[in-house]
Structure formats: structure tokens, C-alpha cells
C-alpha positions in Angstrom: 6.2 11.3 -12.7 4.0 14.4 -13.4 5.7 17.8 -12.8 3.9 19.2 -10.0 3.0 22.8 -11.0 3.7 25.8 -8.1 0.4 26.4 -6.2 0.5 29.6 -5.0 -1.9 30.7 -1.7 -4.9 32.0 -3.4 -5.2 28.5 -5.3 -4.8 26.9 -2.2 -7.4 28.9 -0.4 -9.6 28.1 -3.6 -9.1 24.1 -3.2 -9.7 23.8 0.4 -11.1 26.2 3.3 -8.1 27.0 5.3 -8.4 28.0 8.8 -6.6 30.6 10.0 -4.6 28.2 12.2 -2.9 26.2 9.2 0.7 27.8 9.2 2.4 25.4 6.3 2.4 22.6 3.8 3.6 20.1 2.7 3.0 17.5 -0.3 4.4 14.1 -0.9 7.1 14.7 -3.2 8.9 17.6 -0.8 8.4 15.0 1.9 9.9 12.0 0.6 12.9 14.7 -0.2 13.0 15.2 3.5 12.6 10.8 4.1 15.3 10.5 1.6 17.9 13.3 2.1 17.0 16.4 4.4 19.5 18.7 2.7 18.4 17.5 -0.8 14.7 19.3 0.7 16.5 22.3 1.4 18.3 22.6 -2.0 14.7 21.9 -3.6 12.4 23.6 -1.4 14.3 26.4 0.3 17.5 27.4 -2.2 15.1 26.3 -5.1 18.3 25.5 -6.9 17.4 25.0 -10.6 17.6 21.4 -11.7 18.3 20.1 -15.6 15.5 17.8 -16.7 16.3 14.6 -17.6 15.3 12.5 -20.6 13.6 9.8 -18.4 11.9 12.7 -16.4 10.8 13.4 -19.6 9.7 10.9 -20.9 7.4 10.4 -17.8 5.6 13.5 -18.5 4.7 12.9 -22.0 3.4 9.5 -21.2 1.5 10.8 -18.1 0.3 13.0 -20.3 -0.9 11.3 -23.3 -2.7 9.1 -20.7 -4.8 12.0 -19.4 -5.4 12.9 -22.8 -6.3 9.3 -24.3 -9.2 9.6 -21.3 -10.5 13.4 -23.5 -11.6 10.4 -26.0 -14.6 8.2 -26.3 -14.2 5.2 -25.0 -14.8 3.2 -27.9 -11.4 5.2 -29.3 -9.3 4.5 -26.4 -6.7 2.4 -28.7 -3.4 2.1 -29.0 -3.1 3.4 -31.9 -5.5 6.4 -31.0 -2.6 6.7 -27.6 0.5 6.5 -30.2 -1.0 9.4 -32.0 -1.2 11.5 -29.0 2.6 11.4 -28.5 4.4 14.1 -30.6 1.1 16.3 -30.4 1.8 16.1 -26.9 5.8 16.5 -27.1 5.7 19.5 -29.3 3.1 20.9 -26.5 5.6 20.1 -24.0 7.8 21.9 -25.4 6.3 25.3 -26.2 5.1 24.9 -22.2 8.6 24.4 -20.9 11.3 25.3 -23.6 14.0 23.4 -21.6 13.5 20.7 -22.7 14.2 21.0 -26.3 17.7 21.5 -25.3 17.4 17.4 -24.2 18.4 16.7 -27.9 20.7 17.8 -30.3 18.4 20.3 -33.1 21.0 18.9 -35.7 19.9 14.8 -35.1 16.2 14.6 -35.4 16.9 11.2 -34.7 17.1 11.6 -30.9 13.8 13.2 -31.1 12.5 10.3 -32.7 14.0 7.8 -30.8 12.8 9.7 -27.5 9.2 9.6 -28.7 9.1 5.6 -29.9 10.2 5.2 -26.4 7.6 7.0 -25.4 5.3 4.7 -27.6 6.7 1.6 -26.2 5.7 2.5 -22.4 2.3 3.1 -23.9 2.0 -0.4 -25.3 3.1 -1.9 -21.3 -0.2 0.4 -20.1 -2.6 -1.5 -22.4 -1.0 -4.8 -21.3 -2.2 -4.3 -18.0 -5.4 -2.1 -18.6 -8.3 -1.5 -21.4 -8.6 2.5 -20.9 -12.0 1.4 -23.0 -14.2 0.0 -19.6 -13.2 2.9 -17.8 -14.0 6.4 -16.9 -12.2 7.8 -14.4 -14.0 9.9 -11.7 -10.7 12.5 -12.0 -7.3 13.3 -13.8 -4.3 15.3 -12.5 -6.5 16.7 -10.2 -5.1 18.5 -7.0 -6.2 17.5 -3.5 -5.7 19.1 -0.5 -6.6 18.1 3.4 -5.7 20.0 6.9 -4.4 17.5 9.8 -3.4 18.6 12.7 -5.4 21.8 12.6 -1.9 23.6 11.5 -0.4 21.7 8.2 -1.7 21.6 5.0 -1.3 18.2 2.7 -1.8 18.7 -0.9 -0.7 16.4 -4.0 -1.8 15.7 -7.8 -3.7 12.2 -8.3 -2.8 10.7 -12.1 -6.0 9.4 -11.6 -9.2 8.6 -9.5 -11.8 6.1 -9.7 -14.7 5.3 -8.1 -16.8 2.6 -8.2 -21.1 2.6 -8.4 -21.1 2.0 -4.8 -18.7 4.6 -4.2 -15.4 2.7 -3.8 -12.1 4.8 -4.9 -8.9 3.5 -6.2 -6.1 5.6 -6.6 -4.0 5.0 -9.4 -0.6 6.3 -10.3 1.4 5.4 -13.7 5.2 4.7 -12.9 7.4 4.6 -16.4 10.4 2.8 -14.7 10.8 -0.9 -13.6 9.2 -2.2 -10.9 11.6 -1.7 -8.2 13.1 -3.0 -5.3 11.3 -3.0 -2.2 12.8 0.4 -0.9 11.7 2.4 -4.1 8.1 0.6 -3.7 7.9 1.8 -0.5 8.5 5.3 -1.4 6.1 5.1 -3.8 3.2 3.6 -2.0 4.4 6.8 1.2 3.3 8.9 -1.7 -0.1 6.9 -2.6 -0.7 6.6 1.4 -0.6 10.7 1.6 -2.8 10.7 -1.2 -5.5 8.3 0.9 -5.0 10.2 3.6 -6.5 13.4 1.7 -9.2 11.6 0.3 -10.4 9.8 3.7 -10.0 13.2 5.8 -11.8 15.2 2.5 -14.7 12.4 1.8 -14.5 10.2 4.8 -13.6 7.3 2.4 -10.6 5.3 3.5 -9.9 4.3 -0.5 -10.2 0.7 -1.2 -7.0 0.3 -3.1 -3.8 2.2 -4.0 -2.4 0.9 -7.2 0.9 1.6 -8.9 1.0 0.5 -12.9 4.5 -0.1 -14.1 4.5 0.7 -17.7 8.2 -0.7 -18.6 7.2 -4.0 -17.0 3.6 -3.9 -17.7 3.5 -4.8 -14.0 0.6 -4.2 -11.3 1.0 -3.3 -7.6 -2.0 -2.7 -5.6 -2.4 -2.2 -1.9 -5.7 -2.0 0.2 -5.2 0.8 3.2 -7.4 0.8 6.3 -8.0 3.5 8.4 -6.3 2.5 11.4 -3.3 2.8 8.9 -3.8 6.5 7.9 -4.5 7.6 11.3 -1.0 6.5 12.1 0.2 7.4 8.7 -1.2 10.9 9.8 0.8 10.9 12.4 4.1 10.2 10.6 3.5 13.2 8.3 2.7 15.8 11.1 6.1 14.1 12.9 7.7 14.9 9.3 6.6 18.2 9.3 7.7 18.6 12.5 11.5 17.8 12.1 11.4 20.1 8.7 10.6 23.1 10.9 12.8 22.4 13.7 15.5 21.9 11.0 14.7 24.8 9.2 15.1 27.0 12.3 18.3 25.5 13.2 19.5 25.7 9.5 20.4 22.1 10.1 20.0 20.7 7.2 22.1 17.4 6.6 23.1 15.0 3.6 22.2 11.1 3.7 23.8 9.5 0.9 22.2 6.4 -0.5 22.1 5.3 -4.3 19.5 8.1 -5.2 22.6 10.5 -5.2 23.7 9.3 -8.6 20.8 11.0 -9.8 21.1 14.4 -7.6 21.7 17.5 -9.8 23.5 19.4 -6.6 26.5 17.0 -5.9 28.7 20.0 -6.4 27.0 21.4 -3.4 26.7 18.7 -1.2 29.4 17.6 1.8 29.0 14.1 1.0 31.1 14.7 -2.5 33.5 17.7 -1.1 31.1 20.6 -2.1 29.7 23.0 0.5 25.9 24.3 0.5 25.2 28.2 0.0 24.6 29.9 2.5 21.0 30.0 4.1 18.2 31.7 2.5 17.6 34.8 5.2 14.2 35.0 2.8 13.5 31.7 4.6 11.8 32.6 7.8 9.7 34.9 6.0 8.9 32.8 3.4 4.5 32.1 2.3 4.2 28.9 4.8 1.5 28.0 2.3 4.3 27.4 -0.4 6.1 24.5 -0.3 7.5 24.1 -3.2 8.5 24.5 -7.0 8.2 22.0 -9.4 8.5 18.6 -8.7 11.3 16.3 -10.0 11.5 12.8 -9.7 14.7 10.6 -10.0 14.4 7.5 -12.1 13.9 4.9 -9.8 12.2 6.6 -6.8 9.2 8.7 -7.9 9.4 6.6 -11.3 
């Protein structure tokens, strides 16, 4: 769960060559928002209501973020210990990055604050269960990839990490600091590690060998091997995606679909499903940058984490 800084046009242009005929994009988080509730996209990619963080959102950035640090090491210091020292280093950067979230915890009971970065500790300790950060060097961190399909969308995302093997073989890996979840939450994650494979194959002409999702809380593995007969039609479910977002978007047709994940929405005083009604549409909509998806990304515990 790694907030997903805003990308603005020129960094776009500077990631990938964009013909003239790309007209939008798109990344994985603000489409699964669309798969999972199409007015919750609006609220997040169109209103751009503000959203409160939450403690377990996080908690899943400092831990995504002392494991891109832990990598800044040799490998031969790649140790637990060497991780659990990166954590309030890390916090306190967190912090003077995005001031909100000191307000998390009470300045009067230092205790939260600790208790919030032992927790933090203790996902660290499910990461080395499953991997020795010491017999690996990773290709790429955070990094942001981008791919044009359909000659008019733009697909972009941040990898946690990328590695590739001596004979060129890439595995995609993401950290995830919730349980390993039910079958519908693991399929929204592996839609997010499928877009990311779809970048890399249309990018490097590599369909990656495997897509793997570590579960820190469980110190659980999931991997998945994608083949290209998959992405094309994987490609094809994205451009359809995009598709219904625009045709929403220019009937301002936006509509709740309630499920579980709404115990987690910040904007149930807006929504119809809980008696609320929606502000009214953005008229700075239509003439929005189409190469702008987005704010930061947020991620619910048990969907993106």
C-alpha cells in the first residue's frame, strides 16, 4: 500500500513517448475504484474529496518504505535488526513529508506512537519469514511504469519492486501488510499486478514470469505466472474499463455499489447508499488534463492491503 504520488503531464511525457493520439490515463488503483464502486472513482478521481489516512494505511507506507530502504544497504546488512532500525527514522520522515499524519495519535500518549511503530516492526519480522533481502538485488524500487494500449490510453503504476533474473526473467513483486484475504480481495490484487505485466510486456516485450504478492501479517506467499494470451485479453478489459469511465463521465452517471469495502469508505456521508447525496458535478471535469488521473492513492485495509 504505497501512496501513489500525483504525476503531472510533463513527468508523464518524461517516462514514456506519448503520441499525440493518447487522450487519458488510467492506473490500477483508480481502476479497481471504478471495478469496485464507480461513484467511489468519481469522489476520488473527479471531486478529489480529501480522505483522512488511516492507521493501517499508515502503517503500510512505513513498512513499504523501510523495505525500499533496507535494499539502500549492502547485502551482507540486510538484517532484521538493520530493518527494525529503519522504522522511526522512516516514521519521523513520514511525517515531516505529510504532516497529517501526526494527527493519527494523540501528542499527549507517546505510547500510541510507540505501539504504532512495534507494529510496524512486527510486519517486518513476517517479510524475513518468507524472504532473505540478503540473496537479492532488485533490478527496481517504487519505480513508475507507464505503457500506451490502444493508441489512445495511457497505463501507468508504481512497482514495490522488480526483479529480473540472469537470463532476463522478471518477477513482479508487491508487499501486502494485511492478511491474506479471501478470494475476492486476491483477485483485486493480482488485477493490479496483471496491469503491472501488462506495462512491462508492452514496454520490454517480456510477458513477466511471475506476479507475486507477500503477505507480511501472515508471512504468506502468493505467486501467479501470466502468459501472454492472458494480457492481451487483460488489455482488452482495461481499454473496456476506460471506456465505461468516459461514457460515465459524460453522462455524469456515476453510481454507488455497495459491498463490504464501504465500511472503510471515507465519503458515506455523500453517498445514496447511506442517505447522503453527492455534490454536484465538477463543471472543471470536461476540461480537466486527460493525462491526470488521479491524486494520491489510498487503499482500504483488505483490498489494496
Amino acid at each position: 500500500m504505497t501512496a501513489e504520488p500525483v504525476i503531472d503531464q510533463q513527468q508523464a511525457r518524461a517516462t514514456v513517448e506519448v503520441p499525440a493520439t493518447v487522450r487519458a490515463s488510467l492506473s490500477p488503483s483508480r481502476a479497481a475504484d471504478f471495478k469496485t464502486c464507480p461513484l467511489l472513482y468519481r469522489f476520488r478521481s473527479i471531486d478529489r474529496l480529501p480522505e483522512r489516512p488511516s492507521v493501517e494505511q499508515a502503517r503500510g507506507t512505513l513498512v513499504h518504505a523501510v523495505l525500499e530502504r533496507l535494499f539502500d544497504l549492502p547485502a551482507v546488512g540486510r538484517t532484521p535488526e538493520a530493518a527494525g532500525d529503519l522504522v522511526a527514522p522512516q516514521w519521523d520522515r513520514l511525517v515531516t513529508e505529510q504532516p497529517e499524519l501526526a494527527a493519527l495519535f494523540d501528542a499527549d500518549d507517546p505510547d500510541g506512537t510507540a505501539e504504532f511503530l512495534r507494529s510496524a516492526s512486527g510486519l517486518l519480522g513476517g517479510y524475513f519469514a518468507v524472504e532473505d533481502p540478503r540473496r537479492l538485488e532488485p533490478a527496481e524500487r517504487e519505480a513508475l511504469i507507464s505503457a500506451v494500449v490502444d493508441d489512445e490510453l495511457l497505463i501507468r503504476g508504481y512497482l514495490d519492486r522488480l526483479d529480473v533474473a540472469p537470463d532476463g526473467a522478471l518477477r513482479v513483486v508487491d508487499y501486502k501488510t494485511g492478511g491474506a484475504p479471501r478470494e475476492a480481495f486476491e483477485a483485486r490484487a493480482l488485477f493490479q499486478l496483471k496491469f503491472y505485466a501488462l506495462v512491462l510486456w508492452r514496454t520490454r516485450g517480456v510477458v513477466p514470469r511471475v506476479l507475486r504478492l507477500l503477505y507480511l501479517k501472515d508471512a504468506e506467499v502468493c505467486d501467479y505466472a501470466p502468459d501472454a494470451e492472458e494480457l492481451a485479453r487483460f488489455e482488452r478489459t482495461v481499454v473496456a474499463l476506460w471506456q465505461a469511465i468516459e461514457a460515465a463521465t459524460a453522462r455524469q452517471d456515476f453510481r454507488p455499489r455497495p459491498s463490504r469495502l464501504c465500511d472503510w469508505c471515507n465519503h458515506q456521508a455523500l453517498c445514496p447508499s447511506f442517505g447522503g447525496t453527492p455534490p454536484p458535478f465538477p463543471a472543471a471535469a470536461a476540461s480537466a488534463d486527460p493525462l491526470v488521473d488521479a491524486r494520491s492513492r489510498p487503499s482500504p485495509p483488505g483490498a489494496d492491503e
